[in-house]
N, C-alpha and C positions, 0 to 999 in steps of 0.2 A: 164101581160097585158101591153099594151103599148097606147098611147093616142099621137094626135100632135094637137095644137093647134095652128091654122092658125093665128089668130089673135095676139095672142102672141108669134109667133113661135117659140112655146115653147112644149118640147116632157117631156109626163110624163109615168117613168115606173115603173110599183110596183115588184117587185120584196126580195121573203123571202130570205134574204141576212146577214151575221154582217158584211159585209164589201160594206155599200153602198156609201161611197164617193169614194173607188177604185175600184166598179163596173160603176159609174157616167163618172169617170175619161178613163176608157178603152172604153166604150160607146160614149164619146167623139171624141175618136184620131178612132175608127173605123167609125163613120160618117161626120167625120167633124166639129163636130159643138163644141161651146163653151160651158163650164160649165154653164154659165149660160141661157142658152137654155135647160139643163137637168135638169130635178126633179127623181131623185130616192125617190120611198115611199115605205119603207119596213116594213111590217105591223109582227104579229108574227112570229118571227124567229122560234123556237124551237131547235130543238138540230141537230144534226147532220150536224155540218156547213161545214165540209169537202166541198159536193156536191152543198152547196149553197154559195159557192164562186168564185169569175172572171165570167167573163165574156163568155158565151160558143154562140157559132154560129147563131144557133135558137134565142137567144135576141135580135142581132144586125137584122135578115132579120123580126122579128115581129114589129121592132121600124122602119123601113122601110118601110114596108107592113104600119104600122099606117098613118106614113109621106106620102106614096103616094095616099092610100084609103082614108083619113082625119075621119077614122070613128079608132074606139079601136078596137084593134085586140088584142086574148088571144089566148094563145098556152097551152093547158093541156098536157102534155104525160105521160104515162102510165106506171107505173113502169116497164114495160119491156124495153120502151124506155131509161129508168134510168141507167137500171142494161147493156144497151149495152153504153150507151154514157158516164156517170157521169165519171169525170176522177179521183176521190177523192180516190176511193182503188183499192187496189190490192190482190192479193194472196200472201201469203208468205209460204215457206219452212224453216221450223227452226229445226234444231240440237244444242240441247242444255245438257251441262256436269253440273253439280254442282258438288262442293269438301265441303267437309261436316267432322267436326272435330269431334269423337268422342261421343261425345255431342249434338252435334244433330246443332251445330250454322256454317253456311255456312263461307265458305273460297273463295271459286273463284267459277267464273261462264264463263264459255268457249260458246260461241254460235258462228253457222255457217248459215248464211241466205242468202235464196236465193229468189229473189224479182220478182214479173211479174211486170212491168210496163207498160204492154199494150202497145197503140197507143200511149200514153200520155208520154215519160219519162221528160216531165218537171215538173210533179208532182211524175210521178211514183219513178224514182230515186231519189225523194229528200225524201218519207216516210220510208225507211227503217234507216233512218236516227234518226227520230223521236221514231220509235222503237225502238233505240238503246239506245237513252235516257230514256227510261220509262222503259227499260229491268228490273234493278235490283228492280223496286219495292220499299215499305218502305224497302227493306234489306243493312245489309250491308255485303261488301267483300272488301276481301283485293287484289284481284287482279278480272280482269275482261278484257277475251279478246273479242272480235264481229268484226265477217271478215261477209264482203257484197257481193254479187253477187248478179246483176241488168242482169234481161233478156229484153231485146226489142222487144215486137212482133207486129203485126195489127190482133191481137184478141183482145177479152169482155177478162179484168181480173177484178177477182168477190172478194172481200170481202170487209168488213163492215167498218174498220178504222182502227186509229194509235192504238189507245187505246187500243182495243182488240186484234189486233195483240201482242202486246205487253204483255196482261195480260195473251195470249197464256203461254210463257216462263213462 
């Protein structure tokens, strides 16, 4: 939801965010206006912060839409609209070895991944990244190799996040 206040011209936007001083701040340099002409109020966050961070498209033209209508304009969209726009995951392909000693206690872990990054690769290419770090789990190894392959397309790439990618392996 987004509000402007003519008297104070002053835009207020609520938005479920944990990153509302760098959502305030991009909202900013996309209409011009000074930080302190924005109020971000970000009421329950919940989990999944992936898809409720930065700044996406539809924010700046509803704080627009407020500013030129002077009345609160909200935007609902519909989890289909989520699963086609959100840039927060991707699909992944993983080929993954474990070497394993006798005993049952792991030695190395070899994984080969291959990433969608959709439309997005300024977030797409930076999460396989992420999974790379969360790969081995509380385990440990003594060696550990992870080769990445980043696809680029202008399709919907669908999955849920880092974390589960990751608990994939």
């Amino acid at each position: 939801m987004a509000c402007w206040s003519s008297r104070a011209r002053r835009r207020l936007r609520r938005r479920r965010t944990p990153q509302h001083c760098y959502l305030q701040r991009q909202l900013c340099e996309a209409l011009g206006l000074d930080a302190a002409d924005v109020r971000v109020v970000t009421p329950q966050v919940g989990g999944g912060f992936g898809g409720k961070a930065g700044l996406y498209h539809q924010f700046t033209a509803i704080a627009a839409a407020a500013r030129l209508s002077g009345r609160p304009v909200v935007w609902v969209p519909p989890r289909s609209e989520d699963m086609k726009s959100l840039l927060h995951g991707r699909g992944q392909i993983q080929y993954a070895e474990l070497g394993c000693r006798e005993d049952g206690t792991f030695t190395s872990l070899r994984i080969q991944l291959v990433n969608d990054a959709g439309a997005y690769p300024n977030v797409g290419a930076h999460l396989p990244g992420l999974t790379k770090n969360m790969a081995q789990g509380t385990y440990r190894f003594d060696e550990i190799q992870f080769d990445i392959a980043v696809a680029l397309q202008n399709k919907i790439a669908f999955k849920d996040g880092v974390i589960e990618l990751a608990c994939v392996i």
